[in-house]
C-alpha positions in Angstrom: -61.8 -34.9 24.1 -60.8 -34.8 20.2 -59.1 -31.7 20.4 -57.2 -33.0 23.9 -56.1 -36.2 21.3 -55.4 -33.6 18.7 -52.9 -31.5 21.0 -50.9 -34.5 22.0 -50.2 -36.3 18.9 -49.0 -32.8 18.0 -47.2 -32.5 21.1 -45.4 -36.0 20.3 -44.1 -35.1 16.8 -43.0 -32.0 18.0 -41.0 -33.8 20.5 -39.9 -36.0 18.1 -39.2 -33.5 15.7 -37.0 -31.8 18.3 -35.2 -35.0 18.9 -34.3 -35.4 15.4 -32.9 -31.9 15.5 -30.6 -32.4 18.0 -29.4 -35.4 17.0 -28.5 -33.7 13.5 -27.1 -30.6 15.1 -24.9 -33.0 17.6 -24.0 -36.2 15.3 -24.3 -34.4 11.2 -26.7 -37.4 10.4 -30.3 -38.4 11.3 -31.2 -40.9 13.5 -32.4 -43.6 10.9 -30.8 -46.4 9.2 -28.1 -48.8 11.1 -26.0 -47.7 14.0 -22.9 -46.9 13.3 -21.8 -49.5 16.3 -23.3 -52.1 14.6 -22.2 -51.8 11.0 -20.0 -54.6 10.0 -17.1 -52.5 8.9 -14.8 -53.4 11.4 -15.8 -57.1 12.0 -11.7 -58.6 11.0 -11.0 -56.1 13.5 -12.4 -58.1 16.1 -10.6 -61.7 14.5 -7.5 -60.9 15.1 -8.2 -60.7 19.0 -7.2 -63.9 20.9 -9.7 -65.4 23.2 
């Protein structure tokens, strides 16, 4: 039973360590911090649009 535990916990962070590789070979960053989407860089971009 332990060693069943044992194997997927290590299972899952080699997932997600595989996931974070990716994501750095696809985007050049890591997947952490704020999303570039919703960083408020851009924000007057959006008040000069006319509703």
């Amino acid at each position: 039973m332990a060693s069943t535990l044992k194997r997927g916990l290590y299972g899952l962070v080699g997932l997600l360590a595989v996931g974070f590789a990716v994501h750095y070979a696809l985007f050049g960053s890591l997947p952490l911090g704020k999303p570039e989407l919703l960083k408020d860089d851009d924000a007057s971009e959006w008040d000069e649009v006319e509703a």
